[in-house]
HTML snippet that shows the backbone in 3Dmol.js (N, CA, C, O; Angstrom):
<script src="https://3Dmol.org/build/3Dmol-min.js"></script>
<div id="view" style="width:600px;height:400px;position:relative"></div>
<script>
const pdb = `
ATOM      1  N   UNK A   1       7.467  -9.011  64.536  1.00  0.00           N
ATOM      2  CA  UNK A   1       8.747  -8.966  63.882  1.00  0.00           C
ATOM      3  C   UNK A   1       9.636  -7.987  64.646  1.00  0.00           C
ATOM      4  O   UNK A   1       9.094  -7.147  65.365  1.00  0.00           O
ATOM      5  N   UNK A   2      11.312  -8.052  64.512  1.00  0.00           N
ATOM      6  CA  UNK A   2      12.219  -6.948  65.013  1.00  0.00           C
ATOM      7  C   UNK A   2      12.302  -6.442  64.026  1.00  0.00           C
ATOM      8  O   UNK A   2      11.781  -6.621  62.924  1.00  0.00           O
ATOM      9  N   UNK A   3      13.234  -5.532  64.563  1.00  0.00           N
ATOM     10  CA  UNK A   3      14.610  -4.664  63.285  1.00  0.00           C
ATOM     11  C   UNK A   3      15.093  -3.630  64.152  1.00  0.00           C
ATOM     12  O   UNK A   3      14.375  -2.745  64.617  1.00  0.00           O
ATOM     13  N   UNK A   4      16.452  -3.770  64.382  1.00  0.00           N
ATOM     14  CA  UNK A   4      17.023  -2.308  64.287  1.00  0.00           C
ATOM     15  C   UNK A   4      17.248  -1.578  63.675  1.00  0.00           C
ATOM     16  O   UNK A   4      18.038  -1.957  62.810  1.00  0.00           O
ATOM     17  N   UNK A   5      16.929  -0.423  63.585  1.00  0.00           N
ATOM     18  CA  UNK A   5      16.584   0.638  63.421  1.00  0.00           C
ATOM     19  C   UNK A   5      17.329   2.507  63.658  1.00  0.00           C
ATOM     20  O   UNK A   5      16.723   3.465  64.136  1.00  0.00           O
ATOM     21  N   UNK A   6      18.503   2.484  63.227  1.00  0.00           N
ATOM     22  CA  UNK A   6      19.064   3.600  63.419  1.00  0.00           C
ATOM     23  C   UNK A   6      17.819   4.846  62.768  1.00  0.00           C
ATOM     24  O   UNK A   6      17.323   4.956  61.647  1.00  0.00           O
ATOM     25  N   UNK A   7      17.631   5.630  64.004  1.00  0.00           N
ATOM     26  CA  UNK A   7      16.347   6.733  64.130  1.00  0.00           C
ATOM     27  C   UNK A   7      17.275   8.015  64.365  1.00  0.00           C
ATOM     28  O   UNK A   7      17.967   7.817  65.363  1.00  0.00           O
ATOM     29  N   UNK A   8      17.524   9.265  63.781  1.00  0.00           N
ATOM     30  CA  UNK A   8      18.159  10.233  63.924  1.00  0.00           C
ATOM     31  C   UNK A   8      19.574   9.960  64.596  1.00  0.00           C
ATOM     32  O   UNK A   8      19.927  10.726  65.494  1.00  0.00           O
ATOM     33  N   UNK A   9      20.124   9.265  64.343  1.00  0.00           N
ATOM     34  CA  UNK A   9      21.787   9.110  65.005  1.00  0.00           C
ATOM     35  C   UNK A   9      21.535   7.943  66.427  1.00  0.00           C
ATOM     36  O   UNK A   9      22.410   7.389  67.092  1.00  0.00           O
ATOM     37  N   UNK A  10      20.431   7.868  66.530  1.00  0.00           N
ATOM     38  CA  UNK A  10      19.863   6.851  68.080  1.00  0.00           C
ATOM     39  C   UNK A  10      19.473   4.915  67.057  1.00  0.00           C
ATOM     40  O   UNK A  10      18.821   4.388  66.156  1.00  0.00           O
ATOM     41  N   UNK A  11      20.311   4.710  67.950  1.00  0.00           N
ATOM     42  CA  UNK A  11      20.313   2.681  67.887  1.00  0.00           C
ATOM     43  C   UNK A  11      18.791   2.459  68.893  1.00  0.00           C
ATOM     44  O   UNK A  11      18.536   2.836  70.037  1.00  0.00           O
ATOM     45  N   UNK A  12      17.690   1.414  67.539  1.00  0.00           N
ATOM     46  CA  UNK A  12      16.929   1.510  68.258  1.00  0.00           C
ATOM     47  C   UNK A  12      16.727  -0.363  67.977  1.00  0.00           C
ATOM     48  O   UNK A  12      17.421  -1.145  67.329  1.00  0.00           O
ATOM     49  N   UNK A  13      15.857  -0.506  68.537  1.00  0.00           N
ATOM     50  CA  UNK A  13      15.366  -2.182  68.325  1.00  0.00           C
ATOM     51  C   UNK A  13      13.728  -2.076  68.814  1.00  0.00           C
ATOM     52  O   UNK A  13      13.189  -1.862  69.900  1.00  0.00           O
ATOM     53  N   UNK A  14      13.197  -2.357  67.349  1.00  0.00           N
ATOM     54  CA  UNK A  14      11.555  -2.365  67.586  1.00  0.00           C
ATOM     55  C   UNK A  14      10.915  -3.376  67.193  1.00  0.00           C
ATOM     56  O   UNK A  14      11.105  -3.948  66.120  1.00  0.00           O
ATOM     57  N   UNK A  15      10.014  -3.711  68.124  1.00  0.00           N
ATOM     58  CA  UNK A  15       9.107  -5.223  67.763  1.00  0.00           C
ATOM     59  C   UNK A  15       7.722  -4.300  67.237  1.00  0.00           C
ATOM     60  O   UNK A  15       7.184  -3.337  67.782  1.00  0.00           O
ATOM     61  N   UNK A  16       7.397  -4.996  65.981  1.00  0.00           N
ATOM     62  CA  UNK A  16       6.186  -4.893  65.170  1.00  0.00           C
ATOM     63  C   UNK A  16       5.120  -5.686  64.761  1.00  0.00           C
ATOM     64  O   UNK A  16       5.307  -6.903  64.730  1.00  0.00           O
ATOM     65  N   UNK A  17       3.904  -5.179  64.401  1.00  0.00           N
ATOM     66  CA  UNK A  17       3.578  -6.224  63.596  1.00  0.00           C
ATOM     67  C   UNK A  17       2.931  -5.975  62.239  1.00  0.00           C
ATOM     68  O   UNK A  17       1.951  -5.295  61.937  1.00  0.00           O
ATOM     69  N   UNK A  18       3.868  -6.817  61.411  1.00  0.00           N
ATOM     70  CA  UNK A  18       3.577  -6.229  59.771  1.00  0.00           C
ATOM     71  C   UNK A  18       2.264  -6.928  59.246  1.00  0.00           C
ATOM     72  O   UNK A  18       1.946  -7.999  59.765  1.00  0.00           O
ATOM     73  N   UNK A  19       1.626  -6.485  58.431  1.00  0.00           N
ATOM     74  CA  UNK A  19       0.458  -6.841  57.285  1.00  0.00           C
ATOM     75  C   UNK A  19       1.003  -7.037  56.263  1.00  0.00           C
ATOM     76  O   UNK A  19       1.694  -6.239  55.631  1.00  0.00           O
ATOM     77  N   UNK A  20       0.724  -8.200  55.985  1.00  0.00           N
ATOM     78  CA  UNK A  20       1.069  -7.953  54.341  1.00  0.00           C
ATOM     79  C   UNK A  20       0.091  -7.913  53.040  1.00  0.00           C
ATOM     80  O   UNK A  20      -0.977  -8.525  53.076  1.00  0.00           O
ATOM     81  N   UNK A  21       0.420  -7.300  52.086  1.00  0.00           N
ATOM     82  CA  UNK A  21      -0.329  -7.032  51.204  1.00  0.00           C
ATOM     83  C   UNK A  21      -1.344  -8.247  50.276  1.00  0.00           C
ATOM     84  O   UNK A  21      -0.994  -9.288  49.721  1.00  0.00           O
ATOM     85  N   UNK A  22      -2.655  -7.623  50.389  1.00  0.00           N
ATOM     86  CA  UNK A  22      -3.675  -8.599  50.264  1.00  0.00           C
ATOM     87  C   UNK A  22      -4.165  -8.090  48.709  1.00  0.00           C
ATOM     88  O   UNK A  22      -4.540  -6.917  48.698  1.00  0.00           O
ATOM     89  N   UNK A  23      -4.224  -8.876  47.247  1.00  0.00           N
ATOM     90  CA  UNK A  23      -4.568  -8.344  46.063  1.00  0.00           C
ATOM     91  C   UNK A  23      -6.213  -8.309  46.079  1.00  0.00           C
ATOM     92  O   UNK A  23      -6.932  -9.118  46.666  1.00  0.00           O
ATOM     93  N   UNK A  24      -6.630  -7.201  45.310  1.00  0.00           N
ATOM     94  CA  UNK A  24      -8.268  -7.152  45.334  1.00  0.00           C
ATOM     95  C   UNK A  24      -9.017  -7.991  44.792  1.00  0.00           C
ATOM     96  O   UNK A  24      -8.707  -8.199  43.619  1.00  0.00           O
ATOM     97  N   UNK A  25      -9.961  -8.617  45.195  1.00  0.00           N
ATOM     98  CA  UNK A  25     -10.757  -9.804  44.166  1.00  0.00           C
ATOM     99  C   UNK A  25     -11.958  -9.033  44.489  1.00  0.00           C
ATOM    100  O   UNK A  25     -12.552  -8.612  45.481  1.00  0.00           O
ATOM    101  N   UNK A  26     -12.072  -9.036  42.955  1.00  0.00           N
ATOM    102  CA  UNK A  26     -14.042  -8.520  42.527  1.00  0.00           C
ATOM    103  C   UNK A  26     -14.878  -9.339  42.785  1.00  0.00           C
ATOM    104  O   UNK A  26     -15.816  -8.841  43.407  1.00  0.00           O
ATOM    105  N   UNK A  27     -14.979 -10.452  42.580  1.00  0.00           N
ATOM    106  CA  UNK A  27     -15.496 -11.312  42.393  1.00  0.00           C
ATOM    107  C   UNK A  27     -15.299 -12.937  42.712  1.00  0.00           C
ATOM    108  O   UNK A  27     -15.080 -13.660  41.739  1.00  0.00           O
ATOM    109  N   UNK A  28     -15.374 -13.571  44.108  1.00  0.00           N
ATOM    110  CA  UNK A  28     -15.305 -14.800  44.173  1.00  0.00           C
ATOM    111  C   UNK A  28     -16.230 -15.847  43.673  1.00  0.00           C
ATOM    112  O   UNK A  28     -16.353 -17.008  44.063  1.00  0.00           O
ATOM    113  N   UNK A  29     -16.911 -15.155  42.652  1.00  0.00           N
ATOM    114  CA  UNK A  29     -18.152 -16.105  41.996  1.00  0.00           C
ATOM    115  C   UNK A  29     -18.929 -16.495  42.602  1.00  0.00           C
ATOM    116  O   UNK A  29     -19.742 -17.092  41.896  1.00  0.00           O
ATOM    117  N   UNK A  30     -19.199 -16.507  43.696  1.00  0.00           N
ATOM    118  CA  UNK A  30     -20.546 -16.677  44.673  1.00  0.00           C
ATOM    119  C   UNK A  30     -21.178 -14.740  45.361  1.00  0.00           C
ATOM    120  O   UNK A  30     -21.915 -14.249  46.217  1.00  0.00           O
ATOM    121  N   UNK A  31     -20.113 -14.262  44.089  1.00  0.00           N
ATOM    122  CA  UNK A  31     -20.899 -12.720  44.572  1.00  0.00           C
ATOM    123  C   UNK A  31     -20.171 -11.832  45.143  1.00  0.00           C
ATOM    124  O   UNK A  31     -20.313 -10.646  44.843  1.00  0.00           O
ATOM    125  N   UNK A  32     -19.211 -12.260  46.117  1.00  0.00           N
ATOM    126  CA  UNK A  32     -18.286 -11.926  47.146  1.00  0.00           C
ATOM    127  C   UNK A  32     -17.269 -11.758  46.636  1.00  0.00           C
ATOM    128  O   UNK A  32     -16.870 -12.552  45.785  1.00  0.00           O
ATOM    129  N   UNK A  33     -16.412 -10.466  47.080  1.00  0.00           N
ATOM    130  CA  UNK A  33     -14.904 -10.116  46.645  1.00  0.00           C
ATOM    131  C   UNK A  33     -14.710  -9.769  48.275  1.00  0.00           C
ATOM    132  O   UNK A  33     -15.306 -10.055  49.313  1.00  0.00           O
ATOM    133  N   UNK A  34     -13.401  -8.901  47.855  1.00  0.00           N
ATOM    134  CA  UNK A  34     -12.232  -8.077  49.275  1.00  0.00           C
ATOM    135  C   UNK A  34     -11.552  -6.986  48.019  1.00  0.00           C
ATOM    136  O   UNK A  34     -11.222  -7.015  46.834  1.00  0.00           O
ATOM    137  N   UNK A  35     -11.608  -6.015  49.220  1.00  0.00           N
ATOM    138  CA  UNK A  35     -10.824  -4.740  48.610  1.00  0.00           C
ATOM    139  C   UNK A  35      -9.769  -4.700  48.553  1.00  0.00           C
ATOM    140  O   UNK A  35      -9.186  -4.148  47.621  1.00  0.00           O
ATOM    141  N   UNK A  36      -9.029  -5.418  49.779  1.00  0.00           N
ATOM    142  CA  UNK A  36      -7.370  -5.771  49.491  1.00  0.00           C
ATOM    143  C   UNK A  36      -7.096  -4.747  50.147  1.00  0.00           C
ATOM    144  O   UNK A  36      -7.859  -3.792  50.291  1.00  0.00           O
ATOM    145  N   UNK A  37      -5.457  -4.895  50.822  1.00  0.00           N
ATOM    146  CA  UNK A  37      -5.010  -3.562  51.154  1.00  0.00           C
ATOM    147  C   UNK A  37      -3.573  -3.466  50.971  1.00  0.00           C
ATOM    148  O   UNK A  37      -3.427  -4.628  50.591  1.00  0.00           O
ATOM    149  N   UNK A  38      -2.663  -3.094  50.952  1.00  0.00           N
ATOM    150  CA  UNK A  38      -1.410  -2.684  50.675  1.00  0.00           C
ATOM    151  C   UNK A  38      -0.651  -3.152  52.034  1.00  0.00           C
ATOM    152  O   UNK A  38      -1.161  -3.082  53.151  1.00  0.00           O
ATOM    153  N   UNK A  39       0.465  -3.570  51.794  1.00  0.00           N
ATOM    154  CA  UNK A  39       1.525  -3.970  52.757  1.00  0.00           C
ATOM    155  C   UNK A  39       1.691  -2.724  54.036  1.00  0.00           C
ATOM    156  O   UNK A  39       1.356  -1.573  53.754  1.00  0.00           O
ATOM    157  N   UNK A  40       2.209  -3.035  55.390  1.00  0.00           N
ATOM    158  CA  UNK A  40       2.187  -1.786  56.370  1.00  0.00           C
ATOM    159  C   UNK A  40       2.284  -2.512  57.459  1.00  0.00           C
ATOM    160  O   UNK A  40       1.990  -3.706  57.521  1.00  0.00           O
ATOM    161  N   UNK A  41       2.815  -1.643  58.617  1.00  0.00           N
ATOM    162  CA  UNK A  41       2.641  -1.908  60.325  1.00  0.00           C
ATOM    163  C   UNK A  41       1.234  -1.527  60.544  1.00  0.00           C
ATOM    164  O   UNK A  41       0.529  -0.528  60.407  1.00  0.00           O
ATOM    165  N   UNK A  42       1.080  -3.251  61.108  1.00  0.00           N
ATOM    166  CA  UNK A  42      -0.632  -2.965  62.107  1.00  0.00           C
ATOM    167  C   UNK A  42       0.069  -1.904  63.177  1.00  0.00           C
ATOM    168  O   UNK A  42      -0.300  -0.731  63.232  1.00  0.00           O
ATOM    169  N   UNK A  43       1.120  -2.442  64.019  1.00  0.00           N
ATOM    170  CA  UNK A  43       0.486  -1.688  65.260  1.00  0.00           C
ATOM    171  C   UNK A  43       3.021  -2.056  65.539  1.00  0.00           C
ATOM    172  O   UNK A  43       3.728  -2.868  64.941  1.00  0.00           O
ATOM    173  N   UNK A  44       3.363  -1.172  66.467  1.00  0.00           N
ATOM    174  CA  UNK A  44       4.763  -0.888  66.592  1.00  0.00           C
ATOM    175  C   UNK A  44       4.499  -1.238  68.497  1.00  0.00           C
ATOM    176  O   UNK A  44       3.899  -0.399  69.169  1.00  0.00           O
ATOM    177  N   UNK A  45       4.952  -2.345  69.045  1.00  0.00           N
ATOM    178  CA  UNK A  45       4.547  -2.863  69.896  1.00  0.00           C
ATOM    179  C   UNK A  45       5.284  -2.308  71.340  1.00  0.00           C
ATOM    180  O   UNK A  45       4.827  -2.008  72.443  1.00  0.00           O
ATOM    181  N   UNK A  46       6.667  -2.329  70.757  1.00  0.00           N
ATOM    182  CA  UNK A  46       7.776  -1.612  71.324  1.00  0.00           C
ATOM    183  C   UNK A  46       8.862  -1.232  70.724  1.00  0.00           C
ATOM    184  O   UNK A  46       9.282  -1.803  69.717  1.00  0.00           O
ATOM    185  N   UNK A  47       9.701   0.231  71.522  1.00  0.00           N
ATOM    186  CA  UNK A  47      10.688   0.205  70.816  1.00  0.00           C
ATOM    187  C   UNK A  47      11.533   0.551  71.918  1.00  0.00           C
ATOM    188  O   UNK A  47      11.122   1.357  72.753  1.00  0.00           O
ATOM    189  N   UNK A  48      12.435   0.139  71.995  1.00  0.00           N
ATOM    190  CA  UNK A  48      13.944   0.114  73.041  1.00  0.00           C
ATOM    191  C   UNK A  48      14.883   1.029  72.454  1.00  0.00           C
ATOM    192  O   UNK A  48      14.706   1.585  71.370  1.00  0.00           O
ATOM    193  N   UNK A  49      15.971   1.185  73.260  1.00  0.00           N
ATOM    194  CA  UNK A  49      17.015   2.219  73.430  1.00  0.00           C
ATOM    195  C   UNK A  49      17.792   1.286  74.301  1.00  0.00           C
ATOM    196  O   UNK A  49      17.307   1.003  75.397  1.00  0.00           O
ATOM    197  N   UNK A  50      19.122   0.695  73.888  1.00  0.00           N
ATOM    198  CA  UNK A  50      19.620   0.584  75.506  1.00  0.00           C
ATOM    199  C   UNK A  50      18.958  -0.436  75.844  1.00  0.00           C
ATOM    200  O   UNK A  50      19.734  -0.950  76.649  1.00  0.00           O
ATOM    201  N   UNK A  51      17.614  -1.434  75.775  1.00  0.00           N
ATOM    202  CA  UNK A  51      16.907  -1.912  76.877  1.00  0.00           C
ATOM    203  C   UNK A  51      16.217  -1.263  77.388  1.00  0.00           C
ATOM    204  O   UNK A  51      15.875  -1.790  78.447  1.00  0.00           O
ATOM    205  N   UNK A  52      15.611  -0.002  77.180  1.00  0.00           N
ATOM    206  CA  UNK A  52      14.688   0.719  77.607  1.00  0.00           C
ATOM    207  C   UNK A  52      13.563   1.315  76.596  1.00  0.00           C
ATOM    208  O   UNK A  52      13.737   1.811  75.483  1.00  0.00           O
ATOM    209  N   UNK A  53      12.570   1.151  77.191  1.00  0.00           N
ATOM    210  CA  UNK A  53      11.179   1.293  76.215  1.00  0.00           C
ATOM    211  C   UNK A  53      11.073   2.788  75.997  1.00  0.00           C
ATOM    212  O   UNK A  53      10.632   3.395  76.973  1.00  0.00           O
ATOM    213  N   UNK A  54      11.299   3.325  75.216  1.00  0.00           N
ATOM    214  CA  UNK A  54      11.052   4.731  74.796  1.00  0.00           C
ATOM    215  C   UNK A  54       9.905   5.050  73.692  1.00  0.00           C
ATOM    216  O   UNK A  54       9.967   5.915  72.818  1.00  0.00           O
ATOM    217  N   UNK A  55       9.046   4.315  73.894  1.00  0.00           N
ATOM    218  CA  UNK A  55       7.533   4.325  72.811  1.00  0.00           C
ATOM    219  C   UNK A  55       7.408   5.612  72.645  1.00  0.00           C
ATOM    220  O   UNK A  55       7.590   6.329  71.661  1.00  0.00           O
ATOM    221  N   UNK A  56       6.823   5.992  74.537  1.00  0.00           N
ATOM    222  CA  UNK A  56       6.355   7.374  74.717  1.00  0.00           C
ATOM    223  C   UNK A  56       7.163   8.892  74.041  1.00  0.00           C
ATOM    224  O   UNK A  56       6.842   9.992  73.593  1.00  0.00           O
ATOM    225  N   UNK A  57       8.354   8.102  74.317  1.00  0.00           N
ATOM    226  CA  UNK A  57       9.461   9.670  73.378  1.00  0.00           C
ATOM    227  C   UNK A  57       9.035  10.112  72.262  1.00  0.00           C
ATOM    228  O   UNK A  57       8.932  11.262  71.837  1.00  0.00           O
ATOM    229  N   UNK A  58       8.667   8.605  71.586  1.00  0.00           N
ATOM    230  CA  UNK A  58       9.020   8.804  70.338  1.00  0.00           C
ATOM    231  C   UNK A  58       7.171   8.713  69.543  1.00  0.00           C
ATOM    232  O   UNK A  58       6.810   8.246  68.463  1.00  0.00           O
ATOM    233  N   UNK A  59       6.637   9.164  70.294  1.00  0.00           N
ATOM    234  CA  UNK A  59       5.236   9.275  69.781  1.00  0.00           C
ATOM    235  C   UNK A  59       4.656   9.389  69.170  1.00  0.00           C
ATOM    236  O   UNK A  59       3.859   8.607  68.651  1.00  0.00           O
ATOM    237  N   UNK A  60       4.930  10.783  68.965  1.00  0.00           N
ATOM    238  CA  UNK A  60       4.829  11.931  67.719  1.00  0.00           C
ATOM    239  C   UNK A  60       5.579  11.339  66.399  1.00  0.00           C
ATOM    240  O   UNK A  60       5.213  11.703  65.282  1.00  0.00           O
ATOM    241  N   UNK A  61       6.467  10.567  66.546  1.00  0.00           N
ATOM    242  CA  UNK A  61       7.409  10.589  65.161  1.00  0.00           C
ATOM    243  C   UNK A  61       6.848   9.101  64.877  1.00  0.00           C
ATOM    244  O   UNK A  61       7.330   8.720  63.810  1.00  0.00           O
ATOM    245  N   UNK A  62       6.184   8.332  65.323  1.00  0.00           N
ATOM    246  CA  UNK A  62       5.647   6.973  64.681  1.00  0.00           C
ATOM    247  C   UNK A  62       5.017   6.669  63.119  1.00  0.00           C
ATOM    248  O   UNK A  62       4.768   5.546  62.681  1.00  0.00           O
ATOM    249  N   UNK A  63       4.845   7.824  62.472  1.00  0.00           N
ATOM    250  CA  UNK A  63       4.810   7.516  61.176  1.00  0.00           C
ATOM    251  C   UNK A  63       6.222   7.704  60.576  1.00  0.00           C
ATOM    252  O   UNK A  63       6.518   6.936  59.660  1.00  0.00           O
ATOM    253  N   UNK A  64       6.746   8.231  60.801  1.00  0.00           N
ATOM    254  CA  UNK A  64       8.017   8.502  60.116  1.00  0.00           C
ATOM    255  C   UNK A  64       8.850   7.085  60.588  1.00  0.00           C
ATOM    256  O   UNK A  64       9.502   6.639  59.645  1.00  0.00           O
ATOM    257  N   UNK A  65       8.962   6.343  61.744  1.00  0.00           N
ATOM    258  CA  UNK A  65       9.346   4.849  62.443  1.00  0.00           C
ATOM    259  C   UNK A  65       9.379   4.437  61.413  1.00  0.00           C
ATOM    260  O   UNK A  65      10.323   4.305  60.634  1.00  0.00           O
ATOM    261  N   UNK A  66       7.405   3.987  61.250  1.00  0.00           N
ATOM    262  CA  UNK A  66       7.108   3.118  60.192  1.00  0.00           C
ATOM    263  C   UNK A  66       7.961   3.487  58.965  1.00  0.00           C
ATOM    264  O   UNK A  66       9.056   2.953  58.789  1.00  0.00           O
ATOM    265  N   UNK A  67       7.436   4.439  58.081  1.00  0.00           N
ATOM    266  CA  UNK A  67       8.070   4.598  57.026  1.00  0.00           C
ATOM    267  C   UNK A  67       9.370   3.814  56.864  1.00  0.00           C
ATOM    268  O   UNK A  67       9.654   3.105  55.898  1.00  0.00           O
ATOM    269  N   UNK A  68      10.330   4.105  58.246  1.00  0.00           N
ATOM    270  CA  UNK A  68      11.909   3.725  57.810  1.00  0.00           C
ATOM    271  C   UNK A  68      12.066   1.853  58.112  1.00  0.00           C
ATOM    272  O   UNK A  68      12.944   1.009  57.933  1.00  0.00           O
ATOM    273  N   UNK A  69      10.384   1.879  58.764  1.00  0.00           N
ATOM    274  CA  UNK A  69      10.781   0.747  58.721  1.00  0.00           C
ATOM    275  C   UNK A  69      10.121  -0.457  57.242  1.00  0.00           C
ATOM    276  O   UNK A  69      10.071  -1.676  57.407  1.00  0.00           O
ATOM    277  N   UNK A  70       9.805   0.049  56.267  1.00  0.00           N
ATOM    278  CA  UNK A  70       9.288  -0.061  55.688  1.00  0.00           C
ATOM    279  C   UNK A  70      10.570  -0.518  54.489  1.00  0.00           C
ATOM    280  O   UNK A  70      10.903  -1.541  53.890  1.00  0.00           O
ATOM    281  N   UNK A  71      11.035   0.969  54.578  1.00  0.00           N
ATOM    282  CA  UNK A  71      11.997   1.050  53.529  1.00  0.00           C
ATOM    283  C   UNK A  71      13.115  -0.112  53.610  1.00  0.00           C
ATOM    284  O   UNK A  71      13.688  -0.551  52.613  1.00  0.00           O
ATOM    285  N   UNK A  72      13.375  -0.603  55.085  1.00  0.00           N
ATOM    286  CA  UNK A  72      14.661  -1.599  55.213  1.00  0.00           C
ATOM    287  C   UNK A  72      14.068  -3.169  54.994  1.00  0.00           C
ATOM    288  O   UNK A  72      14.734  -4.177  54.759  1.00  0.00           O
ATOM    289  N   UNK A  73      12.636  -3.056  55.144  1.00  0.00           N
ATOM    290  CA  UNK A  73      12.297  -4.524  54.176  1.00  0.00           C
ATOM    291  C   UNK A  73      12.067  -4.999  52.792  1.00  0.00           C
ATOM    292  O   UNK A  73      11.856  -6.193  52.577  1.00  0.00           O
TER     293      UNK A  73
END
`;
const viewer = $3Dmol.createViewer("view");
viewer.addModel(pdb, "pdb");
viewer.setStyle({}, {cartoon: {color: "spectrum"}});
viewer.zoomTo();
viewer.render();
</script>
């Protein structure tokens, strides 16, 4: 998936890839359930500036990315 992404005053454009939220089943009656997990970014593939890949800049701040990118879906 995209989205731009205004990040501290900086225009950004990031390709992702989202999970979406899976509900828990106890029990599929042959014994077998899933724990389920909550909606989230697997993995933030790239993120641009300009046309330029600035992943590495922005390293450190990749949970906080996610988060905002969370909030605009």
């Amino acid at each position: 998936m995209k989205i731009k992404l205004n990040y501290k005053g900086v225009e950004l454009d990031i390709d992702y890839d989202y999970r979406e939220a899976e509900m828990q089943v106890l029990d599929y009656g042959d014994g077998s359930g899933t724990q389920g997990c909550s909606a989230g970014i697997d993995t933030i593939n790239e993120i641009l500036h300009k046309g330029v890949d600035i992943s590495l800049l922005v390293e450190n701040d990749m949970n906080e990315i996610e988060n905002l990118i969370l909030e605009e879906l």
